[in-house]
N, C-alpha and C positions, 0 to 999 in steps of 0.2 A: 595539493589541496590541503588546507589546514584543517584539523580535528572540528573545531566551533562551524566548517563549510561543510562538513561532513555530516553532521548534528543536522543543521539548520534542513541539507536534501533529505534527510533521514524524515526528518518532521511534517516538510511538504508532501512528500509520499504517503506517508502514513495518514495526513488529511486529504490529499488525493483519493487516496482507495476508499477512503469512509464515504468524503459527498459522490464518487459513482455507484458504488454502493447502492448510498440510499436514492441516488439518483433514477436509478434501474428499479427502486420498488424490490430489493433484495435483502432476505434477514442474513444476519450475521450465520443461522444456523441455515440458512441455503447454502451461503457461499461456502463455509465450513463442509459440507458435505460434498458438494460439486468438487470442492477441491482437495478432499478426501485428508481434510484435517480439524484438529478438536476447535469449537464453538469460542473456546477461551483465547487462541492460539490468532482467530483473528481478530479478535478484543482488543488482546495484547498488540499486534501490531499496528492497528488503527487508535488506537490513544499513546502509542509512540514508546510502548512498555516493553516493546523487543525487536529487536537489531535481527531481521530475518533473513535465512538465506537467501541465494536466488534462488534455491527450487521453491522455496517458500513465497518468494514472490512469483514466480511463473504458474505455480499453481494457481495462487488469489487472481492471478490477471487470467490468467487460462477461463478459470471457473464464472467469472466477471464479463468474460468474451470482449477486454481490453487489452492492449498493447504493451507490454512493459515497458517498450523502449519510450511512447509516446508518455507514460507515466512518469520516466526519468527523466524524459526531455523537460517534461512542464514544470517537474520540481524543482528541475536545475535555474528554468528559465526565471521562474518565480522567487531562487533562493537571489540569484544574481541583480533582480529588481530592487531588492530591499536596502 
């Protein structure tokens, strides 16, 4: 997979997490603490401001009571529409 396909999933994810999120009626400082990490941290990855790990994403999906696989499926499937 080329860097710029990598970028593009990176990006969909990150506005993934944001509209369930706000979808779920969730502040940034719920998910933050549910996922026992700082308020800025998921800022930063939902405006695409950082390259997170997986425990970083398993936590935000953990604390979200969302799927990660089902998150990478939709960002892949949505990077590949485009």
């Amino acid at each position: 997979m080329r860097k710029d396909a990598h970028q593009a999933i990176s990006f969909q994810v990150a506005t993934i997490l944001r509209r369930e999120r706000q979808r779920r009626g969730l502040s940034l400082s719920a998910v933050a603490q549910r996922a026992a990490l700082s308020y800025q941290m998921i800022s930063y990855v939902e405006r695409g401001m950082r390259s997170p790990t997986l425990d970083t994403l398993l936590r935000i999906t953990t604390a979200m009571q969302i799927s990660l696989a089902s998150v990478l499926g939709e960002a892949e499937k949505l990077t590949v529409q485009k």
